[in-house]
N, C-alpha and C positions, 0 to 999 in steps of 0.2 A: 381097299377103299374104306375109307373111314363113316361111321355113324352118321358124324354127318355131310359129309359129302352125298350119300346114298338118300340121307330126308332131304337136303337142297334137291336131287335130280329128282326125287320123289314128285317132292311139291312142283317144279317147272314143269314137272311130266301133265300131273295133273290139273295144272292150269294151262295148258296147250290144250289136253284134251278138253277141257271144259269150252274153251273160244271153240273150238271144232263144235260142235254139238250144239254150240249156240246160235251158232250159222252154217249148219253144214254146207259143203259143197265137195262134192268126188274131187275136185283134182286139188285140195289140200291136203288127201289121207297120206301123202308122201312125210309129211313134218307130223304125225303121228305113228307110222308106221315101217318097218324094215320092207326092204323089198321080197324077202322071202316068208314072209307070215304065216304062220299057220292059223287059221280061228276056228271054233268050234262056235259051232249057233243053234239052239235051240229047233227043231224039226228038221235039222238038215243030218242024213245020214253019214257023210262024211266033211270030213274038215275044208275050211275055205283053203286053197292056199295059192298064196303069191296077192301082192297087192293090186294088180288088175283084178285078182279073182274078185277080191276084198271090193274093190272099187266098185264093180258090178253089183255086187251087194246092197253096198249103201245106194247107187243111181237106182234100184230098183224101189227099196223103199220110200226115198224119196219120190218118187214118182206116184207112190201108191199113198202116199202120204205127205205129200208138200212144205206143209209146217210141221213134220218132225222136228223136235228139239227135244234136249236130254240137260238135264244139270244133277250136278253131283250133289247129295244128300249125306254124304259121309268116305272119306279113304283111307287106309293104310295101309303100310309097307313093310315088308318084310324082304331082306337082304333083297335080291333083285325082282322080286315081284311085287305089283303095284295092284291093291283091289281098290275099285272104284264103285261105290253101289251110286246106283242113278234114280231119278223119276221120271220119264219120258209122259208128253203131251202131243198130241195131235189127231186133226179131225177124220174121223172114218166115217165114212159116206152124209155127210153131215153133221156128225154130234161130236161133240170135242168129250177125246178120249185121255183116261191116262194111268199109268202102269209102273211097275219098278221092279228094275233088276240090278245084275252085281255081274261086272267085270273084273277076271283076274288078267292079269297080265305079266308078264313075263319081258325085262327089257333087255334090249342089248343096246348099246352106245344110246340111251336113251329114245330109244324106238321100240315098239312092240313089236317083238318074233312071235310069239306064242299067250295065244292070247282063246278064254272061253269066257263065253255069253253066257249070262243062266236070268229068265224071266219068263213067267209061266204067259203064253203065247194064248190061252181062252179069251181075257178079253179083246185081244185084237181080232179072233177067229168069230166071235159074236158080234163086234161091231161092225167088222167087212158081212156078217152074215142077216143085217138088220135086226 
């Protein structure tokens, strides 16, 4: 695959994922996601895996945070992996929160298999904790 073929998939990649993030909702993670995923997340002692697992994931968050949104603040790619560092917003038990982290990702037929979270999780654990 050529240079640039791999920055065209790059960039589609990440403006798919960008619309995601903008309006989450679980049963779009299919057009982001392989069905076999692996993710690694911040506090979680083993790996998500499989896109239901995934699914469950994000319907939790959202739950726990409604206006979750994420937008991308910077990306780049490297032969098949995709980093996206993010700034995420939303309200924790009242007070509009917000934070940033960095996804690497790992694509296959342009869907993420393998994919790790990294965002240091204290101010969401202070703001759930008033």
């Amino acid at each position: 695959m050529s240079k640039g073929h791999r920055e065209n998939g790059h960039r589609e990649f990440v403006a798919r994922w960008a619309a995601f993030w903008a309006a989450p909702e679980q049963a779009r993670l299919g057009g982001l996601a392989a069905s076999d995923i692996v993710l690694r997340w911040p506090g979680r002692p083993e790996p998500i895996r499989g896109l239901a697992a995934w699914a469950e994931q994000v319907a939790g968050a959202l739950a726990r945070f409604p206006d979750l949104r994420l937008e991308v603040v910077a990306d780049a790619a490297s032969g098949g992996t995709s980093f996206i560092a993010w700034r995420a917003a939303a309200t924790v038990d009242g007070r509009p929160l917000r934070w940033e982290g960095v996804d690497r990702m790992e694509l296959r037929d342009g869907l993420v298999a393998e994919s790790t979270v990294v965002f240091d999780t204290a101010a969401l654990r202070a703001g759930a904790a008033g």
